[in-house]
C-alpha positions in Angstrom: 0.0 0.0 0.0 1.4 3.5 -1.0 1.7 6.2 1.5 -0.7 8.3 0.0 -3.1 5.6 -0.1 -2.1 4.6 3.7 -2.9 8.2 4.6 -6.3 8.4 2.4 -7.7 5.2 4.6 -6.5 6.8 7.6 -8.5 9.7 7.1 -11.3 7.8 6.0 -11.5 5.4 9.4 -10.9 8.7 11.9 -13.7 10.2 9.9 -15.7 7.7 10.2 -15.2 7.0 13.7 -16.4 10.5 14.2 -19.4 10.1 11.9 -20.3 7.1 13.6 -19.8 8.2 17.5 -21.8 11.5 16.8 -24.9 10.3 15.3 -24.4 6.0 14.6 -23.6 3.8 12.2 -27.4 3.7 10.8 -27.6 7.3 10.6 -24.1 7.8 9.0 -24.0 7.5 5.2 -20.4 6.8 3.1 -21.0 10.4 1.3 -20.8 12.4 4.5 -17.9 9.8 5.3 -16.2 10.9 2.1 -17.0 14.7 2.4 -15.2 14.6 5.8 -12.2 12.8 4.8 -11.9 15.3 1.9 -11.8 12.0 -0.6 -14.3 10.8 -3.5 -16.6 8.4 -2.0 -15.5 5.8 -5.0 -12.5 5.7 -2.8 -13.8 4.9 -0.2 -15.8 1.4 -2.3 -12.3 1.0 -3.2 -10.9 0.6 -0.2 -13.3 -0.9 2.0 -16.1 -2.1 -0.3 -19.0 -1.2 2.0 -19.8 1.2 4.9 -19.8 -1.9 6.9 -16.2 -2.9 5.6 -15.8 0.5 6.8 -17.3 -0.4 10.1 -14.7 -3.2 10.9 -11.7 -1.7 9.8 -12.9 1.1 12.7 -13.2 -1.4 14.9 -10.0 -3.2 14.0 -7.8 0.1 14.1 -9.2 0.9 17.6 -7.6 -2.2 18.8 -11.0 -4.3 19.7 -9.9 -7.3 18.2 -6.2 -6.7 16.9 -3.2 -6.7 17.8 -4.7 -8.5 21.2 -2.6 -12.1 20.8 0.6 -10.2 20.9 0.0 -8.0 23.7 -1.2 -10.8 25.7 2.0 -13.1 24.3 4.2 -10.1 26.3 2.0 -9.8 28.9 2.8 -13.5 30.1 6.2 -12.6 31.3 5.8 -9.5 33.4 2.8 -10.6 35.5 3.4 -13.1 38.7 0.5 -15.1 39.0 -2.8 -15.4 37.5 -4.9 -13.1 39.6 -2.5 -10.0 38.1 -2.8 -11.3 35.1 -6.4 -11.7 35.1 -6.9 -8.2 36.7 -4.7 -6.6 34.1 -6.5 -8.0 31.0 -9.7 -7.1 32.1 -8.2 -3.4 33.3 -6.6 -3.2 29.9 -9.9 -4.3 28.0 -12.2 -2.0 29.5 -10.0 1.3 29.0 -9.3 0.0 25.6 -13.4 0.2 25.3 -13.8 3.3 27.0 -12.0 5.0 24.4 -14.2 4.6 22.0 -17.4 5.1 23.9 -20.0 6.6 21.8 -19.2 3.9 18.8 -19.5 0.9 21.5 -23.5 2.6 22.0 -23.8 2.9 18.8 -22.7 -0.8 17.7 -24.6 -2.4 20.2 -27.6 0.0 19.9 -27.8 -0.7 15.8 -26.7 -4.3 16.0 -30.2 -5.2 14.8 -29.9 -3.3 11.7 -26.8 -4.4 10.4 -26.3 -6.8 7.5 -26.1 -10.8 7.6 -22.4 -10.6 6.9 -21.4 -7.6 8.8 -22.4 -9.4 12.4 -20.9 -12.4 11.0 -17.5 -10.3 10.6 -17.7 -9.3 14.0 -18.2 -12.4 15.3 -15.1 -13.8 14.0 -13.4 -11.2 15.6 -14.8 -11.9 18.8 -13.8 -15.4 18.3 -10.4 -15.0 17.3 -10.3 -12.8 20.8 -11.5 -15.1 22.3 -9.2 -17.9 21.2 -6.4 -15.5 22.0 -7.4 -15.1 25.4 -7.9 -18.5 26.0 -4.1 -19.2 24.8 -3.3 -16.2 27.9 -5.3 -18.2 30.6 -4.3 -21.7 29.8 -0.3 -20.5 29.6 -0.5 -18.5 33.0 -2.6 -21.7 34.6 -0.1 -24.0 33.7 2.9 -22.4 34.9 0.5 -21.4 38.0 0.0 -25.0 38.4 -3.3 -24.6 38.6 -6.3 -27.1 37.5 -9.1 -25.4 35.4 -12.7 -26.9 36.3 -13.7 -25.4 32.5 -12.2 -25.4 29.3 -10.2 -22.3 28.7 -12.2 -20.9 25.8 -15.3 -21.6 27.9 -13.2 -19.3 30.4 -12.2 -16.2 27.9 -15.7 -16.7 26.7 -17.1 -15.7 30.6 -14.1 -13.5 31.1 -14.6 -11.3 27.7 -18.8 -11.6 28.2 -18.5 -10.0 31.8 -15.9 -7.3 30.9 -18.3 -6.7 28.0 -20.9 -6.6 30.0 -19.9 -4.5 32.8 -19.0 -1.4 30.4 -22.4 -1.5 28.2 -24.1 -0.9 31.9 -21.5 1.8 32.7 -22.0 3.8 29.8 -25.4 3.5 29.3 -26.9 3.7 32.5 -26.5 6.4 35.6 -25.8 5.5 39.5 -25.8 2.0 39.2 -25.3 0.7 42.4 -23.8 -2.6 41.8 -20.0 -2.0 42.7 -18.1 0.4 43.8 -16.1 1.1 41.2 -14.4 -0.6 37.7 -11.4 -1.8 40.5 -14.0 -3.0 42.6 -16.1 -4.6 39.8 -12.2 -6.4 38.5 -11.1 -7.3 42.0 -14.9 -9.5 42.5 -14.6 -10.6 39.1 -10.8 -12.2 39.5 -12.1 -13.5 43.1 -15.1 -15.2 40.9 -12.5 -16.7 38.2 -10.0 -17.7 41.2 -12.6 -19.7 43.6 -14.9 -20.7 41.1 -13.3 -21.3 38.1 -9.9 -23.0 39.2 -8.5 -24.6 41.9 -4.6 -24.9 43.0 -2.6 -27.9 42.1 -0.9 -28.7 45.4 1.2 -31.4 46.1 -1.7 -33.8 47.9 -3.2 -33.1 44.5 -0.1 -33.9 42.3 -0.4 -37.3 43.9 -4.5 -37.8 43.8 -4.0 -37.4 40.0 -1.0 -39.8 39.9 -2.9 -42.4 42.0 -5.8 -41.9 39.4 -3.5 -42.2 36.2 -1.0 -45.2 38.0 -4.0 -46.7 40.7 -7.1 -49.4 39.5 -9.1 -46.3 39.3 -7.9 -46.0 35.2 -10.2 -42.8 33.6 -10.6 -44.4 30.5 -14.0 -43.0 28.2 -16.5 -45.3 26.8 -17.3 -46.4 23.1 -19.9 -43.4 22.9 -18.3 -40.8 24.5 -15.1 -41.4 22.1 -17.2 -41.7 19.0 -18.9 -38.1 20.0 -15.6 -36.5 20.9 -14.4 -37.6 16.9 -17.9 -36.3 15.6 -17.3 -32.9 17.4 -13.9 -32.8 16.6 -15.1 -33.7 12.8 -17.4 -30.6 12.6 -14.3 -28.4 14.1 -12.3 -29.2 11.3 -9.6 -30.9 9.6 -6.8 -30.5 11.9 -8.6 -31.3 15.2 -10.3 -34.0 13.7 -6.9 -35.7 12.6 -5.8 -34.8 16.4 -8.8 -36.8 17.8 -7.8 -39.6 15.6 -3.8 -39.6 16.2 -4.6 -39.1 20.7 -7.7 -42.4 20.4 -5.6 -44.1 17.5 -2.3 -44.3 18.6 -2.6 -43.8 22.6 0.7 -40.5 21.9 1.5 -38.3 24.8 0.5 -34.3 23.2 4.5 -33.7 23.6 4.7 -36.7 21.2 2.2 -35.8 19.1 3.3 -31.8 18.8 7.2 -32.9 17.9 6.0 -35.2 14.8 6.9 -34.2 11.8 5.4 -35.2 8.1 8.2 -37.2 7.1 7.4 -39.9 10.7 5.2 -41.7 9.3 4.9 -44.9 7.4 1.4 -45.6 4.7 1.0 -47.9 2.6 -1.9 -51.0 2.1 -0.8 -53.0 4.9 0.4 -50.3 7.8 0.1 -47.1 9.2 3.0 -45.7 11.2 4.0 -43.3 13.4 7.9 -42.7 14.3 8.1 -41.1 17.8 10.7 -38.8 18.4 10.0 -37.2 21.6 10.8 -39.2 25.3 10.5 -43.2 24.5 11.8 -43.8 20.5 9.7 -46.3 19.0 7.1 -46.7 16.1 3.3 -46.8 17.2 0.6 -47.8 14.6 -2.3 -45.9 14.1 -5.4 -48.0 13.9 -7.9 -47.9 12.0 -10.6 -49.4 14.2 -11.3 -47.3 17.3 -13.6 -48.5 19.9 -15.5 -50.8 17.6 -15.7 -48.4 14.6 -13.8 -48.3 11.5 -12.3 -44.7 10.7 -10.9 -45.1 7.1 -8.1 -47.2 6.5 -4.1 -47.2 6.6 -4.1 -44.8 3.7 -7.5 -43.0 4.2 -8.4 -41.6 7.4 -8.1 -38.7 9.4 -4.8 -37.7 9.5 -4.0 -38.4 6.0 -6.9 -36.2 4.9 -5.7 -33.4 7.3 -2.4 -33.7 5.5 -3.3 -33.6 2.3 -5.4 -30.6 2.7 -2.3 -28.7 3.6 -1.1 -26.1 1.1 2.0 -24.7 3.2 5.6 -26.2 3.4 5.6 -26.8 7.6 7.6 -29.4 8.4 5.3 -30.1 11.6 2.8 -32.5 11.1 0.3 -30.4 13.0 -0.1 -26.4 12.9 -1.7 -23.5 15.2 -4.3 -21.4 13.6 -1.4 -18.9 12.5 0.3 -21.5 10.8 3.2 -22.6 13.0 4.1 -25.6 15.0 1.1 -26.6 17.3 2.4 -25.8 21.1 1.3 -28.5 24.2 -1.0 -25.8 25.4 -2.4 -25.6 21.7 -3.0 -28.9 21.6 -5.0 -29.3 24.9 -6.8 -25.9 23.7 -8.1 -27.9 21.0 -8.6 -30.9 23.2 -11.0 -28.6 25.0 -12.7 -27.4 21.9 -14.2 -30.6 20.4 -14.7 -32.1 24.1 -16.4 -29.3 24.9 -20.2 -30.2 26.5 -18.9 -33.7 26.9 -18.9 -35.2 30.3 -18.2 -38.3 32.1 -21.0 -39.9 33.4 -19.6 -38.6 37.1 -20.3 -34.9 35.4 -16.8 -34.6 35.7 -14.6 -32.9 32.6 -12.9 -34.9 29.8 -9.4 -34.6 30.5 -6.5 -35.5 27.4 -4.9 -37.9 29.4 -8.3 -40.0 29.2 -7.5 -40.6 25.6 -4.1 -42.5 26.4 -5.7 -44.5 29.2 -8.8 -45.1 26.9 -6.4 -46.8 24.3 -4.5 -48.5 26.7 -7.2 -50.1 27.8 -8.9 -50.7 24.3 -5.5 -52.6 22.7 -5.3 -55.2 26.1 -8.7 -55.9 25.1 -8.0 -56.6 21.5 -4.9 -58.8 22.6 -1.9 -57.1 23.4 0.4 -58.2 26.1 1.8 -56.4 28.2 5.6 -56.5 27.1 3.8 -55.8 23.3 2.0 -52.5 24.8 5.3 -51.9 27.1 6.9 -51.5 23.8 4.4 -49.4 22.3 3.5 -47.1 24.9 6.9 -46.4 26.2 5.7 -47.2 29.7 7.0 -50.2 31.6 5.1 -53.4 32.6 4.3 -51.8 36.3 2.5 -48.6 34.9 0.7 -50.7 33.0 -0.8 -53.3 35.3 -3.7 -51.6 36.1 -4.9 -50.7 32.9 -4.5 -54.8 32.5 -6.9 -55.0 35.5 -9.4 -52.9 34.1 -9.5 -54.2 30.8 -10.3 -57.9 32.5 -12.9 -56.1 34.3 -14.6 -54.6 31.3 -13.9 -58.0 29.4 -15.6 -59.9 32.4 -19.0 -57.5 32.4 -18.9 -57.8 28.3 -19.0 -61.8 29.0 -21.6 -61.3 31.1 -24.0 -59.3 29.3 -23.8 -62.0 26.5 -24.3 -64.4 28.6 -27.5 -62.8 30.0 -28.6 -61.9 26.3 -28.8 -65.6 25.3 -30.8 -65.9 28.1 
């Protein structure tokens, strides 16, 4: 883009911010946008299309929606634990509002009137916030060692609908008497998030989850629950539907599964392989029956589909949603994504360490040893006992059922 054409859509967003704080969007036409900016309105077609066009790129400039991933990526490091980080996003959210308060009225006010396509444009930006919020919380929970009792986007989702909230009654209403003040609004707010939404991971914890993971007690997740956790992830997409297939199909750790690259596997008619690189070195197959349901085959399914739909030249066999090597964190965003709504029948959260127990338990059943899975898992006979012991116990109820069907 030229200067000169840099400075012409500069002068065409301020004036249009002004159009649109002083009288709305609704009421604001693209002539008396163009008039203001001193341009000819077929400049301003050219360079945003549409008044709405116009519309977003006023939103986007006054730092709404962009520009929000990176802040929050350098936020990470300079805040201590996660109730300053949480106080300082929702401080910095709210006076990033509040600068433009006349336009927030007026977008909520006219919302109604707007076209099909225009509220759909917003809501992908408040989705791609959203998604870049829920990156910040999961990063600062983790190195918080904290456990989150929702999945992070369900988090942003009530952090970002609150903040939202919260200003639209303090700029369009007079002596509300429900807090103090914006401090005391955040400081209730982060209290909410800290007591209700997570807990802390202490050492007594540390060991429950251990003793669940290592103890007869094995979380795996029934035939149903996997099949709608690959349906959901199915509807999500490519990508995340390849991930649901790789964590149920091949029983990988998500540090494996984030260090493959393209060039570890093996396909062909008879075999599908994965090399693992990361922790235990070995080759894992992935299968193509999971829980009693075929998904493809060794040179059709999931995971080839994902990777044949790719257009870059990554190396990584799985990628963010900017295009670069899916992180751990990433990955158990995702996780969260197409679990998300899914419970065990305890009402308790699907967690991605389920989906390695699940298989686990799923290959003894079909007739692995124990040294064969030793081998493939990367875990040693001991770990693996008591997924042995709950695989004889689902066997033994499967036996019975039968035997109570034939009457």
């Amino acid at each position: 883009m030229s200067r000169t054409s840099s400075e012409t859509r500069a002068r065409l967003i301020r004036a249009a911010l002004e159009l649109f704080s002083a009288q709305g969007v609704t009421e604001t036409t693209t002539k008396q946008i163009a008039e203001l900016a001193q341009v000819n309105e077929v400049t301003l077609f050219r360079q945003f299309g549409s008044k709405q066009g116009l519309l977003l790129a006023v939103i986007e400039d006054s730092g709404i929606f962009s520009r929000l991933g990176e802040l929050l990526r350098s936020q990470v490091n300079h805040t201590t634990n996660v109730q300053q980080a949480l106080k300082n996003y929702g401080r910095d959210r709210l006076q990033t509002l509040e600068q433009i308060p006349e336009l927030l009225r007026s977008v909520v006010g006219e919302a109604g009137k707007y076209t099909v396509e225009n509220r759909q444009a917003l809501g992908r930006g408040v989705t791609q916030a959203n998604r870049d919020v829920a990156h910040y919380l999961a990063t600062v929970i983790e190195r918080d060692r904290l456990v989150m009792r929702l999945p992070a986007e369900k988090l942003a989702s009530l952090l970002n609908g609150m903040l939202f909230g919260y200003l639209v009654i303090e700029l369009t209403s007079e002596f509300q008497e429900l807090w103090e003040d914006r401090e005391d609004f955040l400081d209730h707010l982060v209290q909410l998030f800290l007591y209700g939404a997570v807990s802390t991971l202490t050492e007594s914890s540390i060991d429950s989850i251990t003793e669940t993971i290592t103890s007869e007690n094995v979380a795996d997740l029934s035939a149903s629950l996997v099949h709608s956790i690959l349906r959901q992830a199915k509807k999500r997409g490519l990508r995340d539907y390849a991930l649901a297939y790789v964590l149920f199909g091949t029983g990988l750790l998500p540090q494996e599964i984030v260090a493959l690259e393209r060039q570890h596997q093996i396909s062909d008619a008879l075999q599908h392989l994965l090399q693992v690189t990361k922790g235990a070195v070995r080759q894992v197959p992935v299968n193509q029956w999971i829980m009693g349901k075929r998904y493809g085959s060794y040179t059709h399914n999931p995971l080839m589909q994902w990777l044949k739909s790719r257009k870059d030249r990554q190396s990584a066999m799985f990628l963010n949603d900017k295009g670069g090597r899916m992180s751990e964190d990433e990955l158990v965003i995702a996780w969260q994504g197409f679990t998300s709504g899914l419970l065990t029948p305890n009402n308790q959260p699907l967690f991605i360490e389920q989906a390695r127990q699940t298989w686990c338990v799923e290959m003894l059943m079909r007739g692995i040893d124990l040294e064969d899975l030793s081998i493939l898992s990367g875990w040693d006979i001991t770990q693996l006992e008591p997924f042995a012991q709950r695989a004889k116990e689902k066997a033994a109820l499967e036996r019975a059922l039968r035997v109570d069907q034939r009457g």
